[in-house]
C-alpha positions in Angstrom: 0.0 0.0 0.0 1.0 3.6 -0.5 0.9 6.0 2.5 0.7 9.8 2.0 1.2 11.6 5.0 1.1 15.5 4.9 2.6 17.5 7.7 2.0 21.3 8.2 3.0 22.6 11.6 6.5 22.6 13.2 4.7 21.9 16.7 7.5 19.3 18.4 4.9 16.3 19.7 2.8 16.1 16.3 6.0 16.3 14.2 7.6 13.5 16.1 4.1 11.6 15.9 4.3 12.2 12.3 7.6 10.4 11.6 6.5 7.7 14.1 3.5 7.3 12.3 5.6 6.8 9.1 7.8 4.5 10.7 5.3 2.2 11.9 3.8 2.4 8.3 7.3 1.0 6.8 7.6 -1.4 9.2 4.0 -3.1 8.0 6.1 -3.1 4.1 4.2 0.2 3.2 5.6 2.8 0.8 5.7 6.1 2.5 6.1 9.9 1.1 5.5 12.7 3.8 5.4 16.1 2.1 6.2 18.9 4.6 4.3 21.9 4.1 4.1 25.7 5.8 5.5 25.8 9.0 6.5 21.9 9.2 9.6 23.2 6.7 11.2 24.2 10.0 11.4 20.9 11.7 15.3 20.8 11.8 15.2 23.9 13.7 12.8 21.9 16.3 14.5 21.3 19.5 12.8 19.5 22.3 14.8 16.6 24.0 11.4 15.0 24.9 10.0 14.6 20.9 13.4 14.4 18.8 12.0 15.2 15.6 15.5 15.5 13.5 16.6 12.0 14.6 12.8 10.4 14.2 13.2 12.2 10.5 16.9 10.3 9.9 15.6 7.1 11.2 12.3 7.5 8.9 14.7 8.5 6.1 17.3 5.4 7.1 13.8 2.8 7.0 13.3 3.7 3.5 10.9 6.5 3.8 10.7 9.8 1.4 10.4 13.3 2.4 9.4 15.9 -0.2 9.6 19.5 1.2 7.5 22.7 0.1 9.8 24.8 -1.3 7.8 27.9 -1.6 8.0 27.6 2.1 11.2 27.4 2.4 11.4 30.7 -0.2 9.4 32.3 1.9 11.0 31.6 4.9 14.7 32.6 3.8 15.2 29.3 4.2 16.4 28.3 0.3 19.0 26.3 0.8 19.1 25.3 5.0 16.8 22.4 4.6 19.2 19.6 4.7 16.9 16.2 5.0 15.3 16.4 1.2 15.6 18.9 -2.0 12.8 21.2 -2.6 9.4 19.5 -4.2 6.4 21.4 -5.8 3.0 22.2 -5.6 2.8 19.4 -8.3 4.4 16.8 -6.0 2.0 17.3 -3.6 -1.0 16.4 -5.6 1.3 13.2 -7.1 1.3 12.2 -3.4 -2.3 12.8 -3.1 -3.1 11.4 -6.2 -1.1 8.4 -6.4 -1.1 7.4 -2.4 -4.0 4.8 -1.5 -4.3 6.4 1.8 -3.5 10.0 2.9 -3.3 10.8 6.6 -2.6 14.9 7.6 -0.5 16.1 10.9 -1.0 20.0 11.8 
């Protein structure tokens, strides 16, 4: 099965939750894209011992799972070139995800 999961806030606990979520999903033999978008762009910036978003992010990343990042966002935020977990996706490869995922679950 193909999971889309869509994130959209930077807020520590449902960022972590996200990646878990992901995690879980690869672990059942699932394909899995996150695309982050607005606010969730910011996530390597995130940092709260308690939900360690950055290392839940390499750890989804090292399991085989894809992140595609926003980057109007990332424009928008003077943040260009500082995302280092994933090049900059599209508008179009957010509605690929959507389109082409059997399941789509949103976090923000």
């Amino acid at each position: 099965m193909k999971i889309g999961i869509v994130l959209s806030t930077n807020e520590p606990e449902a960022a972590w939750n996200a990646f878990r979520f992901g995690l879980m999903e690869l672990s059942l033999g699932h394909d899995v894209k996150m695309f982050l978008l607005g606010k969730a762009v910011e996530i390597e910036d995130i940092n709260e011992p308690k939900f360690n978003v950055v290392e839940k992010a390499q750890e989804y990343l090292e399991k085989g799972g894809e992140i595609l990042v926003c980057s109007t966002c990332l424009v928008s935020r003077g943040m260009k070139d500082d995302f280092k977990l994933s090049p900059p996706s599209t508008m179009k490869d957010l509605a690929d995800l959507v389109n082409n995922s059997d399941k789509v679950i949103t976090f923000g």
